[in-house]
Every structure is written in structure tokens, then in C-alpha cells.
C-alpha positions as CSV (number, residue, x, y, z in Angstrom):
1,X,1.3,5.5,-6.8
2,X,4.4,3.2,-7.7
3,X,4.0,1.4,-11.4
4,X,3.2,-2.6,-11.3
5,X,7.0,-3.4,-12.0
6,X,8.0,-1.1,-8.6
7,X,5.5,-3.0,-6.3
8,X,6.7,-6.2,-7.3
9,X,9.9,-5.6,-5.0
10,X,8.0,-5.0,-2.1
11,X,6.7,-6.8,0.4
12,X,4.7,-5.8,3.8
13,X,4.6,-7.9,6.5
14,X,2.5,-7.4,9.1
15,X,1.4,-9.3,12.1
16,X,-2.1,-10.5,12.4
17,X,-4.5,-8.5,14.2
18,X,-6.8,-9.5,17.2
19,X,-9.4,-8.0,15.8
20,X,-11.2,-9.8,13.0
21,X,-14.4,-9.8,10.8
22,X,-16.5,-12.7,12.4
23,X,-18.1,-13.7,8.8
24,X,-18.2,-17.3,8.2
25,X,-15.9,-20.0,6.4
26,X,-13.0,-18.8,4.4
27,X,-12.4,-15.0,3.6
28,X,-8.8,-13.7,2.5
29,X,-6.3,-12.4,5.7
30,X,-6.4,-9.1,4.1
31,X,-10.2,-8.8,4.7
32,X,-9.8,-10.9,7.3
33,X,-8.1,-8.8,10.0
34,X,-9.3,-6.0,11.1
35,X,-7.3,-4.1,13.6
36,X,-6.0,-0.4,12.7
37,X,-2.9,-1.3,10.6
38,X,-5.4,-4.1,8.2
39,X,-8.1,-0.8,7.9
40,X,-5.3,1.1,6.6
41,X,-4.1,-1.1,4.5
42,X,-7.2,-1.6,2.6
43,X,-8.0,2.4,2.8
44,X,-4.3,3.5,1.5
45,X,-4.0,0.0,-1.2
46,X,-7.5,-1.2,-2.1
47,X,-6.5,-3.0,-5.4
48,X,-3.1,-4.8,-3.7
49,X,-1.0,-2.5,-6.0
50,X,1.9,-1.2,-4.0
51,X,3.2,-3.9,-2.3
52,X,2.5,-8.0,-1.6
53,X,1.5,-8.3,1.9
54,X,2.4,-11.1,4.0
55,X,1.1,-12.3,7.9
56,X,2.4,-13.8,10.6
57,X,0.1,-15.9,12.9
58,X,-0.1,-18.0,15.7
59,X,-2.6,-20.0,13.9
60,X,-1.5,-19.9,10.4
61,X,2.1,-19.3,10.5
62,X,4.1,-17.1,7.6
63,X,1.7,-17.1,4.3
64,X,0.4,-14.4,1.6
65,X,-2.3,-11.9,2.8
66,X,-4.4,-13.1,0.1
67,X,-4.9,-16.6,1.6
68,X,-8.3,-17.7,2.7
69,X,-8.4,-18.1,6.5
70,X,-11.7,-18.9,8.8
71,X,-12.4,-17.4,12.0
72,X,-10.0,-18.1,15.1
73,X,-8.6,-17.2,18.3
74,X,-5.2,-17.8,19.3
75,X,-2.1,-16.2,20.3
76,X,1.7,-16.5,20.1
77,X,3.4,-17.2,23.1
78,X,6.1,-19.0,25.0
């Protein structure tokens, strides 16, 4: 495991995931998504100690993994 000073130089960014937890009003991305790459995450990093994770959405754009998102369906295109 990398000490707090290490993970503050990284940064994971992953897209979002079609797969998400269906549970009402806001809930962090990170818990959020839950496609493959989002369970690993939380299995491999489940205090948010090795790296700051970032998403890309369609719905939310570029933000923190930590930020409260609600429920949606969308998808980027042309």
C-alpha cells in the first residue's frame, strides 16, 4: 500500500459505468457505478487511499468520484 503523500500524485480516471446502484437521491459516483472496474475499485481501495478517482459522464461531465450523483441514464455520443 503507497503512504498518503504517494497517493496524492495519482489520479484514476475512469469512465462511468452502465451499470448503477438504483438507490434513491444522491449517493457518491464511487458507490454509485457499478460495473466491473467500480467493484474493483472499491474491493482493491476501500478507504480512497491510493489514488483520487475521477469520472467522465455523459450526464455529469469531468468531476471527483466522491461527488453525489442521483440515478440516470444517458450515453455519450455523436
Amino acid at each position: 500500500m503507497s503512504s498518503p503523500s504517494t497517493s496524492t500524485r495519482r489520479l484514476l480516471i475512469l469512465a462511468c459505468a452502465a451499470t448503477k446502484r438504483h438507490d434513491p437521491g444522491l449517493i457518491p459516483a464511487y458507490i454509485r457505478y457499478d460495473g466491473p472496474i467500480w467493484r474493483t475499485l472499491r474491493a482493491t481501495d476501500p478507504d480512497g487511499t491510493r489514488a483520487r478517482v475521477a469520472f467522465l459522464s455523459a450526464h455529469y461531465g469531468f468531476r471527483d468520484a466522491a461527488t453525489p450523483i442521483a440515478d440516470y441514464d444517458a450515453r455519450l455520443g455523436a
